[in-house]
N, C-alpha and C positions, 0 to 999 in steps of 0.2 A: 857378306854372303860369299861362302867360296865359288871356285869355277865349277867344282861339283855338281854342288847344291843348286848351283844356279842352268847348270844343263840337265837336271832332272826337272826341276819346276817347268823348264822352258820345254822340254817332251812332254808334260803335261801340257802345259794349259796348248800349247800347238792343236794335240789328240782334240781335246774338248773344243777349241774352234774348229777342227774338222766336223765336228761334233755338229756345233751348232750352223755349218754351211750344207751338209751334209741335208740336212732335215728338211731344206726348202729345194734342193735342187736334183734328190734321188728319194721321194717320199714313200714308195713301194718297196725300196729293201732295206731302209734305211734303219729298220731294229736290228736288222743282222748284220749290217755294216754299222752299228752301232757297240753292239758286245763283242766285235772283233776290235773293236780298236780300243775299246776299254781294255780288255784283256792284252791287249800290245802294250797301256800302260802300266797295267797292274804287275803281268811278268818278270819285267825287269829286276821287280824290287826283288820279288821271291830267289829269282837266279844268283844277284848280289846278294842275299844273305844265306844261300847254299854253299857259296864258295869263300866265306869270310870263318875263318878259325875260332868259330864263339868255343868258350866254355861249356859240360853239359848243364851250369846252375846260369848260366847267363838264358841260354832256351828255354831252360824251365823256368824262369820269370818272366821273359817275354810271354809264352805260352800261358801263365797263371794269369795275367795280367790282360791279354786277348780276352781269355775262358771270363774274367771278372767282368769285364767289358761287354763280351756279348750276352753270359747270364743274367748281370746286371735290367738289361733291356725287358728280359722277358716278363718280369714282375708289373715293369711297369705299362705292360700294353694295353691295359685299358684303359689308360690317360692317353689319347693320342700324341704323340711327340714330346713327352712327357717322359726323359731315358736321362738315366747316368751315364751311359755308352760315351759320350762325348767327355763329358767330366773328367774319364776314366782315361782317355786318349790322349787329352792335353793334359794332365797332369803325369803322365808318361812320357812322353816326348820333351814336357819341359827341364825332367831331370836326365832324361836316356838321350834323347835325340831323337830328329826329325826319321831319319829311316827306320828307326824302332818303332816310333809314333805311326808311320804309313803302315808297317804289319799289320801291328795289333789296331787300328781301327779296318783295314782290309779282312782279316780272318774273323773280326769281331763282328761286321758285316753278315759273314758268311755262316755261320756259327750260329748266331742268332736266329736266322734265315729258314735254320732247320727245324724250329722248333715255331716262329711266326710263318712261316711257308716260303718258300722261292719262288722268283719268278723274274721277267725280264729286269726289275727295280734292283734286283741283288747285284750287281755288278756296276751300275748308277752306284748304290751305297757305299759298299766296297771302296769304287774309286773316290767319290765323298767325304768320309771318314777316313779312308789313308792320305788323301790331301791335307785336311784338318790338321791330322797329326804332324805329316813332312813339315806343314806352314810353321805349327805350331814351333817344332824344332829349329827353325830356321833364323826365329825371331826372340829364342829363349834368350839371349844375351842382350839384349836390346835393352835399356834400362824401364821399358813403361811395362814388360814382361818378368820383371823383378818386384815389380809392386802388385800389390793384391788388386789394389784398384783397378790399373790397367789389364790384369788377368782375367778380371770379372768383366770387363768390356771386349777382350778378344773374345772370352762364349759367348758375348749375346753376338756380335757380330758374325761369330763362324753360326750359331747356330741358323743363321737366317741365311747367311751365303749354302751353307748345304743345303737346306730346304729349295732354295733358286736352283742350284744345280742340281736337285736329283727330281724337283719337277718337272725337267726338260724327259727324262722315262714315262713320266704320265702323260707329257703332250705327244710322243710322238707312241705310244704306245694304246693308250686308247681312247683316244680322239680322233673320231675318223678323219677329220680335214685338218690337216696342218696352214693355219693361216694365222697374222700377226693377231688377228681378234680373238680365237681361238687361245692361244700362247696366251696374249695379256688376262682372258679370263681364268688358266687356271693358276696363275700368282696371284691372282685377286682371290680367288677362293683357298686358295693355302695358306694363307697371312697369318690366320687364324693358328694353324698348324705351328708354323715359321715362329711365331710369336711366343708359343708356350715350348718351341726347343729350345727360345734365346732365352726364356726366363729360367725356364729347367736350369739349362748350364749356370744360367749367374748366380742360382740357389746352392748349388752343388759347390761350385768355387768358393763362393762367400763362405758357406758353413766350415765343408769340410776339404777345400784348396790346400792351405798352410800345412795341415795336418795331412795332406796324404803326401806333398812333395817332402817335406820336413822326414818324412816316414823310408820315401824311395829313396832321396837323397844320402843319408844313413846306412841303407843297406846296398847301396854301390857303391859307397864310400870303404864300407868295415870287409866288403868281399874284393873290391878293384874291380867292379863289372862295368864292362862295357866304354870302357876306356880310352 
């Protein structure tokens, strides 16, 4: 892991225990000291890729590859938790990288959002999904992230780690009392959820993994993108 990589993880998950200290010991403003500090994490990324000299075909893949990601979702909102979106994220960050990966699952978040509805969850997502991706990058070179196998067991893992984290917007969002009983029920009632995003993802990998990195990999290879 570079010193980079490893100072943006570490502003992350920092924000997100703020997050979770935050929730028991300021519980009345704690939604708007909540989307402030997601937003202090999400910004960063946005400002590093305003000032880096992409290409204009490098944007426009990023951008297609967002749009794929968040349209992808909407088809499938009638299966609860049940989305490519993820699929689409990690198999982009594992050939582009982890800071392409936080975009395009951040705007993919966002995007989506207009078309299933907005609301305090969109910014929980956002930073969910651009975590997923950052991780995802982070660990591409890693040999158990080279095998299919291991690919297939980082989605069912993330898909369940995002669902924990973006649960913490429904506990403190509408749930009148923030108490640890509280918190443990609604993990206990999202399982359900959590379980059919881990299996989505390992479907989506198993199938069509190979064939979509095999696909990016090629076409950053034959253009020099993102280099």
């Amino acid at each position: 892991m570079s010193k980079h990589n490893a100072a943006i993880i570490g502003v992350c998950l920092t924000m997100i225990g703020a997050l979770a200290y935050l929730s028991f010991v300021n519980a009345r403003h704690f939604l708007w000291i909540s989307i402030l500090i997601l937003a202090m994490t999400i910004l960063p990324f946005y400002i590093r890729f305003e000032k880096k000299a992409f290409a204009s075909r490098e944007i426009v893949l990023i951008a297609v590859l967002a749009a794929i990601a968040a349209v992808s979702r909407v088809p499938f909102s009638v299966l609860p938790s049940v989305q490519p979106t993820s699929f689409v994220i990690i198999v982009s960050a594992l050939v582009l990288g982890g800071e392409v990966g936080f975009l395009i699952g951040a705007t993919a978040a966002l995007v989506s959002n207009l078309f299933l509805g907005q609301g305090p969850w969109t910014l929980w997502q956002m930073c969910g999904w651009g975590l997923m991706g950052l991780i995802t990058g982070m660990l591409r070179n890693y040999t158990f992230m080279q095998k299919h196998i291991g690919r297939i067991t980082f989605g069912i893992v993330a898909g369940f780690v995002f669902g924990w984290f973006t649960n913490i917007s429904v506990f403190i969002t509408f749930l009148g009392e923030l108490t640890w009983q509280t918190l443990l029920l609604t993990y206990v009632t999202s399982f359900y959820f959590d379980l059919a995003h881990a299996a989505s993802n390992a479907f989506f990998l198993a199938v069509f993994g190979k064939q979509w990195i095999k696909i990016l990999t090629r076409f950053k290879g034959k253009y020099g993108l993102l280099e």
